[in-house]
N, C-alpha and C positions, 0 to 999 in steps of 0.2 A: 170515478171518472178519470177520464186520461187526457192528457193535451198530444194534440196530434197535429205535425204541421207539415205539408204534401210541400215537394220540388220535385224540378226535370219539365216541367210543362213547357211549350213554345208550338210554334208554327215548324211544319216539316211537308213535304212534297208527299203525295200520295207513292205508296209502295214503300217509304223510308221508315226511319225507326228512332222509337223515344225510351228511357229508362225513366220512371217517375220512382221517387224515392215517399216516405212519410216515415217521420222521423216520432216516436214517442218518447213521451218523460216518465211515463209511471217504472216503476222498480218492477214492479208487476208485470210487466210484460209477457213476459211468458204465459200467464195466466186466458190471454186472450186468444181468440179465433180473430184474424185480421183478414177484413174485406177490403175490396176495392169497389165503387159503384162509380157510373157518369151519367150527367144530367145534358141531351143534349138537348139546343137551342130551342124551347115554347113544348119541352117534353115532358117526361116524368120522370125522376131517378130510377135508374135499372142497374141490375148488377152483373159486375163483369167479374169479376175472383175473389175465391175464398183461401184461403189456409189455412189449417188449425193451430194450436197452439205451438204445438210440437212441432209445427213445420212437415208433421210427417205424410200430410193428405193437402189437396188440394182439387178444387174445385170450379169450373168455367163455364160460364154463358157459351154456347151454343156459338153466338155472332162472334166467338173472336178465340173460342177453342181452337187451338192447333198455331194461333200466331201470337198472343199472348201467353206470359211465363210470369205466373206470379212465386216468390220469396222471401224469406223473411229471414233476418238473423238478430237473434235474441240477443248476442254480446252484445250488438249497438242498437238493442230494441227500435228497429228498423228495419218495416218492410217493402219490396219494390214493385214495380212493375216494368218488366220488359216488353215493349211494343213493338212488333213487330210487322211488314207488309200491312201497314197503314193505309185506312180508303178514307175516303171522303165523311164516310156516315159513321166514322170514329170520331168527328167532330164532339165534345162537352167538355163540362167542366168535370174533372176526375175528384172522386170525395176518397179517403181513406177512412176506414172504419174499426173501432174495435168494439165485440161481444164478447161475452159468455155465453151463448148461447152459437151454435153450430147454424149457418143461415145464409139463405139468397135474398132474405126483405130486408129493407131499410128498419123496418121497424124492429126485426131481431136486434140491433147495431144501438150503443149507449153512449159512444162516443166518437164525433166526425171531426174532420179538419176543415177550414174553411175552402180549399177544394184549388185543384189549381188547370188551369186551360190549354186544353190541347186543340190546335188548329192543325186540322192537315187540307192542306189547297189539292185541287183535282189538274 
């Protein structure tokens, strides 16, 4: 298991831009594919980026391919998310995730962070 704990989250203007960090404690870090998913308001969790272990491949939802930039650096086992041209229906709670396992499900994912909130106003 890994302790994963998410920051950057706040309220931002539609069109603006957020960096969210998640910050991990395992040594192991490297070892993991690190997801990012957001659960928005009365939804389901979905996922928004992947990484692989290596940082050398990455992966994006459809909804937010081309203005989200997921990364990760192993020295401070810590991965981010760059948000970029932000809309309204980017509104949830942002979860960071880590697997073994290569994956868009929540359920591939073994350990989450308690998740942190991104508002953006229309």
């Amino acid at each position: 298991q890994v302790q994963l704990v998410e920051s950057g989250g706040g309220l931002v203007q539609t069109g603006g831009s957020l960096r969210l960090s998640c910050a991990a404690s395992a040594r192991a870090f490297t070892n993991y594919h690190m997801g990012w998913f957001r659960q928005p308001p009365g939804k389901a969790r979905e996922f928004v980026a992947v990484v692989t272990a290596s940082g050398g491949g990455t992966r994006y939802a459809d909804s937010v391919n081309g203005r989200f930039t997921i990364s990760r650096d192993n020295a401070k086992s810590t991965v981010y998310l760059q948000m970029n041209s932000l809309k309204f229906e980017d509104t949830a709670v942002y979860f960071c995730a880590a697997g073994s396992i290569l994956g868009t499900t929540p359920d591939m994912y073994h350990s989450w962070g308690q998740g942190t909130q991104v508002t953006v106003s229309s």
